[in-house]
N, C-alpha and C positions, 0 to 999 in steps of 0.2 A: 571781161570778155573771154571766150574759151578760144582754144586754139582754132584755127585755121588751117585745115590741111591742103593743102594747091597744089596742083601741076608747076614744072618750072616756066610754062608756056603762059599758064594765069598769075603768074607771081611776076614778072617780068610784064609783064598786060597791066599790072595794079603797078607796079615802079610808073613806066609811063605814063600811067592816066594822072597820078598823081604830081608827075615832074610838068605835065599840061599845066595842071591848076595852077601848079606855084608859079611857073614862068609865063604863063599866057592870058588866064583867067586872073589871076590876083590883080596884076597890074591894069588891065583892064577895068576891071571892077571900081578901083584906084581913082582910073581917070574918070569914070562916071562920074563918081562923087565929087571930084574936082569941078568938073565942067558944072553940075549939078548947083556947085557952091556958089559959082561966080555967077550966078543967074538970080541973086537976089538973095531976100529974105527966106532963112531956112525953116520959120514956123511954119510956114505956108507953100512948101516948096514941096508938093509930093513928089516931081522927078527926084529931089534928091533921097527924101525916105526910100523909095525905089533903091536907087541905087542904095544907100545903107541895107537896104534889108538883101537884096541880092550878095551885098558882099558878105553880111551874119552868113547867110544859107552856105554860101563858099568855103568859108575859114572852117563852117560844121563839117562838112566836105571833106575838105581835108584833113581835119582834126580825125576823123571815123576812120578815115584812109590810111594813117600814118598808126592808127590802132591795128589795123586788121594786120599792115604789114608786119607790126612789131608780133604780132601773134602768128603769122603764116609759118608755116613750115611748108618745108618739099617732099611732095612723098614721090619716091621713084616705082616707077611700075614694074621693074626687072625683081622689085624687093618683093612685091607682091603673095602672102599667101594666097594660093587658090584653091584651098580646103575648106576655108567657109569664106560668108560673104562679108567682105571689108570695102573698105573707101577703094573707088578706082579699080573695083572689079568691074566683071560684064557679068549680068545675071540671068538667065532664062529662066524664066517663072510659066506656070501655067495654071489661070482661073481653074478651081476645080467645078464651079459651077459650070462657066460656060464654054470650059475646056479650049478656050481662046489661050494661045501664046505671045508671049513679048518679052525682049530683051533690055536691058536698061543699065546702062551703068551707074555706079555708086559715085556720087560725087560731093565737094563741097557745096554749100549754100552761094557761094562767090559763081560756079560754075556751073551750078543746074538749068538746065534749057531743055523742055519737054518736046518743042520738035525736034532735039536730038537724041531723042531718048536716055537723057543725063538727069538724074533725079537725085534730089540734096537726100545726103544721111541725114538730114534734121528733119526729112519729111515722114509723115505719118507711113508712107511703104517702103521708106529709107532705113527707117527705125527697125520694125519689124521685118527685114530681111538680114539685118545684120546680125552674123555670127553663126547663120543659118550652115547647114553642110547642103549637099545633093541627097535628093530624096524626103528632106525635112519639108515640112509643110511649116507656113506662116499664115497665123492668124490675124488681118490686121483690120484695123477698125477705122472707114474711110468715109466721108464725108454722109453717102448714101448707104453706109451700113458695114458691116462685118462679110469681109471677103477672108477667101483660104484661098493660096496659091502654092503650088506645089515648086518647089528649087528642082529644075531641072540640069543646070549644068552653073557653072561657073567659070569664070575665064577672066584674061589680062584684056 
């Protein structure tokens, strides 16, 4: 797994979700299976495969979770260069076709959410904006074709 670079705001977000699983979900899970058990014969017993396979999906869960955190790091925004485009920038870009503007900040995969205009460095105009200066044009190749957007500004 490669790094994970996070906010200390989503790293602290992934501690808790995952401190959820172990102390609230796990045992629950737990008890399905128990209650599941005492209800008879387990060849024939799909509450209880239920409950098994709910708790596999969980332990995956959190197995993925204790991966990403071992991989997170913090990236501080004060550290930020804003000479070209890196993780945890803001970026103004502008279609050269249809000379429409938008802003978007660079974020991890963990935190991207497009009605926040927060789009993953792992994404197809994540990629091709990175490393970008002001004034550079990217050319990037998007679902519907080959766009060019011009780097209008860069910012924290």
């Amino acid at each position: 797994m490669s790094i994970l670079y996070v906010t200390k705001e989503t790293l602290d977000q992934m501690k808790a979700e995952l401190q959820h699983m172990k102390t609230v979900e796990r045992p629950a899970a737990s008890k399905a299976i128990a209650e599941a058990r005492e209800k008879g014969d387990l060849k024939e017993n799909a509450e209880y495969d239920a409950a098994k396979e709910a708790q596999g999906i969980l332990e995956a869960k959190i197995s993925r979770m204790e991966t990403e955190l071992a991989n997170a790091r913090i990236v501080d925004a004060s550290t930020i260069d804003t000479s070209k485009v890196s993780i945890l920038t803001k970026v103004t870009i502008t279609n050269k076709v249809t000379k429409k503007s938008m802003t978007y900040q660079i974020v991890s995969e963990k935190e991207a959410d497009l009605k926040l205009q927060k789009i993953s460095v792992t994404s197809p105009i994540g990629k091709g904006l990175l490393g970008k200066k002001v004034g550079d044009e990217a050319e990037i190749q998007a679902p519907n074709g080959r766009v060019v957007f011009t780097i209008d500004n860069i910012s924290v």
